[in-house]
C-alpha positions as CSV (number, residue, x, y, z in Angstrom):
1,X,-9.4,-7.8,5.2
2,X,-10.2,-4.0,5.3
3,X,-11.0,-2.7,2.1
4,X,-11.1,0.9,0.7
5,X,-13.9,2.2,-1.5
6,X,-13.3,3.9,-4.4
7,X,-16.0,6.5,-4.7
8,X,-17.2,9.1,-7.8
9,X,-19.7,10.7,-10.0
10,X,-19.9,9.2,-13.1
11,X,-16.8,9.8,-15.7
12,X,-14.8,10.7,-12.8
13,X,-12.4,8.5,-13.0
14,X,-12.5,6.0,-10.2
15,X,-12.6,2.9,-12.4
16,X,-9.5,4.1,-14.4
17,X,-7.9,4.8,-10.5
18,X,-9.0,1.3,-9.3
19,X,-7.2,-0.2,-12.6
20,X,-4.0,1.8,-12.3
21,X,-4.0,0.9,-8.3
22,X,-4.7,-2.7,-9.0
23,X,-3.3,-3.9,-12.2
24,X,-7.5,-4.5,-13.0
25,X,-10.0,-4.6,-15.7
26,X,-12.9,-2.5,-14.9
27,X,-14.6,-1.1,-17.9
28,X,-13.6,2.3,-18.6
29,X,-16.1,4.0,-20.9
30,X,-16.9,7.6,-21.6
31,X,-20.7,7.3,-20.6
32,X,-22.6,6.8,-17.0
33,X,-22.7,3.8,-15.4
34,X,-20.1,1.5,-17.1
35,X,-19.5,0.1,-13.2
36,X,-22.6,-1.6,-12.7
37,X,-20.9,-4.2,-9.8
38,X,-18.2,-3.5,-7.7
39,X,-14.8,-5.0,-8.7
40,X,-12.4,-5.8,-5.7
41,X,-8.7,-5.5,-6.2
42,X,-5.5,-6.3,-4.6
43,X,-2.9,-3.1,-4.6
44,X,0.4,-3.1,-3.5
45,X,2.0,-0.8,-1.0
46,X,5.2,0.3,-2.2
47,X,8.1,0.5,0.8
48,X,11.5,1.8,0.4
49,X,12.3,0.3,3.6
50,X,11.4,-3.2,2.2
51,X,13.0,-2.8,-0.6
52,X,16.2,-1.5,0.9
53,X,16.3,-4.3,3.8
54,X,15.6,-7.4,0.8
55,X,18.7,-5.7,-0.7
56,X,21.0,-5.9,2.5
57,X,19.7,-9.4,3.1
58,X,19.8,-10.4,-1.0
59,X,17.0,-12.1,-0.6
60,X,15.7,-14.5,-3.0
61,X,11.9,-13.1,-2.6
62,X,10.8,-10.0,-1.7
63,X,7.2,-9.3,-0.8
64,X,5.1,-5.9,0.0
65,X,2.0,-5.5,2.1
66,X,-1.2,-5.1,0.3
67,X,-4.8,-3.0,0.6
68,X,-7.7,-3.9,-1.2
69,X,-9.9,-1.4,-3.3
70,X,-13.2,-1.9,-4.2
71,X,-14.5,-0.2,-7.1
72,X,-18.0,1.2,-6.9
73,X,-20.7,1.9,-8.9
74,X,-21.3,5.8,-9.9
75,X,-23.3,8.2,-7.7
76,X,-25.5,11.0,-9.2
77,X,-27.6,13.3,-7.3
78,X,-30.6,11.6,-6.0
79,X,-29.1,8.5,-5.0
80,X,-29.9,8.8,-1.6
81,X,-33.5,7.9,-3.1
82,X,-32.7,5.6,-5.3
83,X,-31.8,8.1,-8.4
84,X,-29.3,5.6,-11.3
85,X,-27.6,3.2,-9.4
86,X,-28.3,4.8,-6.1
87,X,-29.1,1.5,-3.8
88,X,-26.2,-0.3,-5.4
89,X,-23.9,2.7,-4.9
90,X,-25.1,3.1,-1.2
91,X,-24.6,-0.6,-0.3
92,X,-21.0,-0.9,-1.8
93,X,-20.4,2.6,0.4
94,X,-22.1,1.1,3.3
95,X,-19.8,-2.2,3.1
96,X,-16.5,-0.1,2.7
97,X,-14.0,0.4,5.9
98,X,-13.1,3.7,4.6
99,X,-13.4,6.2,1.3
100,X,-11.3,7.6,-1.4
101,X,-13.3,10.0,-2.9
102,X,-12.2,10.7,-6.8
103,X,-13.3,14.2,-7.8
104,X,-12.3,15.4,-11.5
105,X,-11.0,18.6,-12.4
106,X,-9.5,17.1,-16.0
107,X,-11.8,19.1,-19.0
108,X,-12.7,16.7,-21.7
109,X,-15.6,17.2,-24.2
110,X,-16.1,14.3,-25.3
111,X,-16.9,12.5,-21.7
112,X,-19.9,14.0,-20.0
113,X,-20.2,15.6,-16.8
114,X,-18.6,18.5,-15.1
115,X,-14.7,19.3,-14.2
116,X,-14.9,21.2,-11.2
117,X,-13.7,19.1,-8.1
118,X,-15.8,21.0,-5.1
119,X,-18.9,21.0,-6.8
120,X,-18.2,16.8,-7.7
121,X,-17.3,16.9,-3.7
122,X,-20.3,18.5,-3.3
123,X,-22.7,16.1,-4.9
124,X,-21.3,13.0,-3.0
125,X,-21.2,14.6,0.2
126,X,-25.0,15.8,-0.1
127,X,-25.9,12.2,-1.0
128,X,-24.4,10.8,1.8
129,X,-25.4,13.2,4.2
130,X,-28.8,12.6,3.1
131,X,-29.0,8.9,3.6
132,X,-27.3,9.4,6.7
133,X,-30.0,11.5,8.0
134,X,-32.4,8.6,7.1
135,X,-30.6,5.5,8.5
136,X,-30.2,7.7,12.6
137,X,-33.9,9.4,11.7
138,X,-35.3,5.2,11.4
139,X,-33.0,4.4,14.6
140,X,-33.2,7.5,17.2
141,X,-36.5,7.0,18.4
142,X,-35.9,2.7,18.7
143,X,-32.7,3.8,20.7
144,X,-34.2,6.4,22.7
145,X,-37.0,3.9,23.7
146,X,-34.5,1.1,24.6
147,X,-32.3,3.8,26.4
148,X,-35.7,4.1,28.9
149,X,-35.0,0.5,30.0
150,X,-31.1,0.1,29.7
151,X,-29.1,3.3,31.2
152,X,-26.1,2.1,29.5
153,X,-27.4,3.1,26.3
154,X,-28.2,6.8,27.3
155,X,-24.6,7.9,25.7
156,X,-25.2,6.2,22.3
157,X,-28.9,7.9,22.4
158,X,-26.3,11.1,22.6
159,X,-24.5,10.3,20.1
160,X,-27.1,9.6,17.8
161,X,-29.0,13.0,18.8
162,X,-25.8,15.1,18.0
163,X,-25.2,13.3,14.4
164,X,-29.1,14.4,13.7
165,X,-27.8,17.7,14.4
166,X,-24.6,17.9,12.3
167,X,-26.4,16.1,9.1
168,X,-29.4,18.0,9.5
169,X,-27.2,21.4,9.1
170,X,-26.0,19.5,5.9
171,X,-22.5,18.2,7.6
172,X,-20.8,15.1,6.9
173,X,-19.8,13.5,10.5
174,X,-16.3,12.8,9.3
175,X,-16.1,17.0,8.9
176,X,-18.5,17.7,12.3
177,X,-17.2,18.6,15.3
178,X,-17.9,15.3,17.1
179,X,-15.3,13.8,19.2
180,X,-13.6,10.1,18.8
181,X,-15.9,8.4,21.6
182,X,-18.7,9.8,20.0
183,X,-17.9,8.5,16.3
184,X,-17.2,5.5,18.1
185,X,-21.2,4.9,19.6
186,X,-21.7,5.6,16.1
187,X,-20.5,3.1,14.4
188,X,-22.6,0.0,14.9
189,X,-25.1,2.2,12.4
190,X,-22.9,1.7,9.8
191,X,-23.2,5.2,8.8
192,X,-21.9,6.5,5.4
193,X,-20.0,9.9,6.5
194,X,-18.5,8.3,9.9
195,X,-16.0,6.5,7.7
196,X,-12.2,8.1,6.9
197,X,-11.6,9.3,4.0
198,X,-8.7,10.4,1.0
199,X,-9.8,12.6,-1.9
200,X,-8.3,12.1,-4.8
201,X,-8.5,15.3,-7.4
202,X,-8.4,13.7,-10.9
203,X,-6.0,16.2,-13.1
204,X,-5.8,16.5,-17.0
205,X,-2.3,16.0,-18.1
206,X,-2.3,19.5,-18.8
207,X,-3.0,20.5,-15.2
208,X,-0.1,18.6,-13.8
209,X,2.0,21.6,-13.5
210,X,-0.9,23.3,-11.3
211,X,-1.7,20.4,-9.5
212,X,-0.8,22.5,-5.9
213,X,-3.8,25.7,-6.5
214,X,-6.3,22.5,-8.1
215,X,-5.9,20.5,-5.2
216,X,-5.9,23.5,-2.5
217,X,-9.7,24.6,-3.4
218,X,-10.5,21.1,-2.1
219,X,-8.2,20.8,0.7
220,X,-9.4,24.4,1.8
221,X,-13.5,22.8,1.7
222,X,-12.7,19.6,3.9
223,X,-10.3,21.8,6.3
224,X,-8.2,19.2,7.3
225,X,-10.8,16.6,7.6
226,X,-9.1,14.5,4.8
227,X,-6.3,14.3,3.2
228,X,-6.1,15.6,-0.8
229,X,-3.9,14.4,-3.6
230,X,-3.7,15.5,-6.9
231,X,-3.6,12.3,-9.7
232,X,-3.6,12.6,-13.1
233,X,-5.5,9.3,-13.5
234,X,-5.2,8.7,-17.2
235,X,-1.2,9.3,-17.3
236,X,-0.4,7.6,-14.2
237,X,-2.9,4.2,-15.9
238,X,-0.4,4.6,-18.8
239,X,2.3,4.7,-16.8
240,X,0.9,1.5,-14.9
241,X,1.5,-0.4,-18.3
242,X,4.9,0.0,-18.7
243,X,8.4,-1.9,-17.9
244,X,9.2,-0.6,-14.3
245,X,12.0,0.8,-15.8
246,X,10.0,2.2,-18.7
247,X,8.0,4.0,-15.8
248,X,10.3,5.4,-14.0
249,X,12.3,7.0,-17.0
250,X,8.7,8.5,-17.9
251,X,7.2,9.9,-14.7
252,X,11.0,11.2,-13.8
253,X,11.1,12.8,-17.1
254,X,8.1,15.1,-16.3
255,X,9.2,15.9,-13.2
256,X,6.4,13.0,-11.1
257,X,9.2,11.2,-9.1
258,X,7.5,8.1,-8.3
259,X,4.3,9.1,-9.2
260,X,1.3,9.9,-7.4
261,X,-0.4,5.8,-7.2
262,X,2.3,5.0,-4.2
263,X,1.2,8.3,-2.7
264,X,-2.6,6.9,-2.9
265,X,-1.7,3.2,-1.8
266,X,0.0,4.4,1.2
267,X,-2.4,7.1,2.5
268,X,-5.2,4.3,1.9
269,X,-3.0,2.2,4.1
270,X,-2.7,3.9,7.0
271,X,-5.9,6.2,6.4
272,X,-7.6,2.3,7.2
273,X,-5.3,1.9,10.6
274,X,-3.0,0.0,8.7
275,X,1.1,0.0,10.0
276,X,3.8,-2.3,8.7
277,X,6.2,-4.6,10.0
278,X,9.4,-6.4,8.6
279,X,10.9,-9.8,8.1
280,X,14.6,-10.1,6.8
281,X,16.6,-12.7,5.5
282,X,18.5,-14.5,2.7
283,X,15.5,-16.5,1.9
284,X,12.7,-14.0,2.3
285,X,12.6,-10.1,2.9
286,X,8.4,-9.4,3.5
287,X,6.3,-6.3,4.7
288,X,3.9,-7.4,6.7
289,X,0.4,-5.6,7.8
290,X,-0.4,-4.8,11.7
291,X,-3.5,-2.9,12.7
292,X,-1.9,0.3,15.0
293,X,-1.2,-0.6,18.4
294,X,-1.0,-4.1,18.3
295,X,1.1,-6.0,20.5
296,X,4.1,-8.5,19.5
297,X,1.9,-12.1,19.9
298,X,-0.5,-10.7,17.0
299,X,1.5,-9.6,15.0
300,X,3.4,-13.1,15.3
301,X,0.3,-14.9,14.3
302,X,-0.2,-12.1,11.3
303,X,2.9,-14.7,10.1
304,X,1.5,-18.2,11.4
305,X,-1.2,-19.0,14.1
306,X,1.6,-21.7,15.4
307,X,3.9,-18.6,16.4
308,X,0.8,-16.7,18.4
309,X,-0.1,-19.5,20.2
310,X,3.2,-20.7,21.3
311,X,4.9,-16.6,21.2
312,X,8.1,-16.8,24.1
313,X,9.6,-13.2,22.7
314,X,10.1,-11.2,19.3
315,X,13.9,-9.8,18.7
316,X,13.1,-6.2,17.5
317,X,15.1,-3.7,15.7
318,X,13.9,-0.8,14.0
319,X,14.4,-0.9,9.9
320,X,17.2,2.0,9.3
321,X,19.2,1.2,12.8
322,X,19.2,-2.6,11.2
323,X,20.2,-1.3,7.9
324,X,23.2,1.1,9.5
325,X,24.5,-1.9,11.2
326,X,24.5,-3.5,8.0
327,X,23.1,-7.4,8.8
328,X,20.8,-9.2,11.4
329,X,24.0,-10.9,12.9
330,X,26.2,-8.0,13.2
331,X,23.0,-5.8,14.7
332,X,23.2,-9.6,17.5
333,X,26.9,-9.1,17.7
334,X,26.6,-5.6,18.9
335,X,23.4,-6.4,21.3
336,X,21.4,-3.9,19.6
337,X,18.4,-6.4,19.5
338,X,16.3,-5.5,21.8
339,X,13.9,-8.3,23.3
340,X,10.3,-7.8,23.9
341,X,7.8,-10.1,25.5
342,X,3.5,-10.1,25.2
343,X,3.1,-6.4,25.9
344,X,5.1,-5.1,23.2
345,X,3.1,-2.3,21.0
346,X,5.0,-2.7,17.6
347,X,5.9,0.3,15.9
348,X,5.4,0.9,11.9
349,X,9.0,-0.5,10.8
350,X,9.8,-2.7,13.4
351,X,11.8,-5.3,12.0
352,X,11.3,-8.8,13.9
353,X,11.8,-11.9,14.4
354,X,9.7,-14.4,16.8
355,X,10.7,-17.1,19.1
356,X,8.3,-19.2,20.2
357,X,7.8,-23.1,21.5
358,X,4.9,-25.3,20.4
């Protein structure tokens, strides 16, 4: 399971994020450091398509894909040296597939720290960048040594020499200029900044309605690096407690739509690699989670390790030509099912259905 860390300064917010996301119980507390350990939660990825399929089926169950969020404890500047919780903070980063930074901009008085999301971006950035620097100053030498008697490893040695380079100027790798392969060579380092990330700018209920020139300072900083949402935290954690119906009428009634959480859930999702494909019927309509570009056999075992093994075919359709036709039979009658054997790359709303002999 690939999991998601949830990353701030203290009184940012991330703790309140991860319970809204999750349906948790971190403690949320006005002071620093009230994550101490890192609490792992299941969220759920809301999918029209799913939801819209189970309803043409009537199934008796419907069930969504899922991404885990780990909560971790606070940074503050001079973690990379073991400043509050800094070695906890830096292992929970170090053991995380990807990042959702949570930067606040919401102004409260009576909870410390700042409200200024570049300079919160700022902070965590330098941190990172800074053990970074360590963890390839500790290894370039020991790599550079081994690359004298094993060629092969002349292009990580590269690698490794141009990631000095861009933290050294200050630059997190997931914002340098270094190409896939060479992020790639990188990654058996384990290396803070080489991970994906999603920033998520923590608004006041008052700065809903400038959410857009809030979020923009940010998005302008990372250039395109990263995607940037704008989540007032505390409302959409209320919001999280109520009826769905209850929530709806709310968030709909100032003007949210669905909210901002399905927003995060599903950029976590595919920010991780993540893609989804379906399973129909009367019994069972289900979302089920593919890493992108897998073939048809793995995602049949995703469902059982019996249907892998023993995988003849999968009957694919994609979800909205399925749903036009109206049923799985009608969509068999017409021979719109196309059939696809062990080379098959499923695409993100496939809807299938395996045959296989064991």
């Amino acid at each position: 399971m690939e999991r998601l860390g949830i990353v701030g300064l203290p009184n940012a917010g991330k703790s309140a994020l991860f319970n809204a996301l999750t349906g948790g119980s971190a403690l949320v507390a006005p002071h620093p450091f009230s994550t101490t350990e890192t609490n792992v939660g299941m969220a759920r990825v809301h999918d029209p398509r799913l939801l819209a399929l189970s309803e043409m089926s009537e199934s008796k169950k419907t069930v969504p894909a899922t991404v885990e969020f780990v909560d971790i404890a606070g940074l503050v500047a001079g973690a990379s040296t073991g400043e509050g919780l800094g070695n906890r903070f830096l292992a929970g980063v170090r053991e995380a597939d990807a990042l959702t930074l949570v930067l606040r901009a919401f102004v409260d008085e009576n909870v410390v720290g700042g409200h200024d999301p570049v300079d919160d971006l700022a902070v965590l950035e330098l941190e990172l960048v800074l053990a970074d620097a360590a963890t390839v100053e500790s290894q370039i030498n020991k790599r550079r040594k081994a690359a004298r008697a094993d060629k092969s490893l002349a292009s990580e040695v590269v690698a490794l020499e141009a990631a000095e380079a861009v933290l050294q100027a200050g630059t997190p790798i997931y914002r340098s200029n270094l190409d896939a392969d060479q992020r790639n060579l990188l990654k058996p380092f384990f290396l803070l900044t080489n991970k994906p990330v999603l920033a998520v700018v923590n608004l006041g209920e008052d700065q809903v309605a400038e959410a857009d020139a809030i979020v923009k300072a940010v998005a302008d900083e990372v250039a395109g690096a990263a995607e940037v949402l704008g989540v007032s935290v505390q409302l959409e954690a209320e919001a999280a407690q109520l009826s769905d119906e209850e929530r709806t009428e709310l968030l709909e009634g100032l003007g949210l739509g669905e909210g901002a959480l399905p927003r995060v859930v599903r950029a976590a999702y595919h920010l991780l690699g993540l893609r989804t494909f379906l399973t129909t019927g009367d019994k069972e309509s289900r979302a089920w989670t593919l890493r992108a570009g897998a073939k048809a056999p793995e995602c049949a075992g995703v469902i059982h390790s019996d249907l892998q093994r023993g995988f003849i075919r999968a009957e694919v359709i994609h979800w909205d030509e399925l749903l036009d036709l109206g049923s799985w039979n009608k969509a068999k009658e017409v021979g719109r099912l196309r059939v696809e054997g062990k080379d098959y790359e499923v695409v993100d709303g496939d809807v299938l259905e395996i045959r296989f002999n064991v």
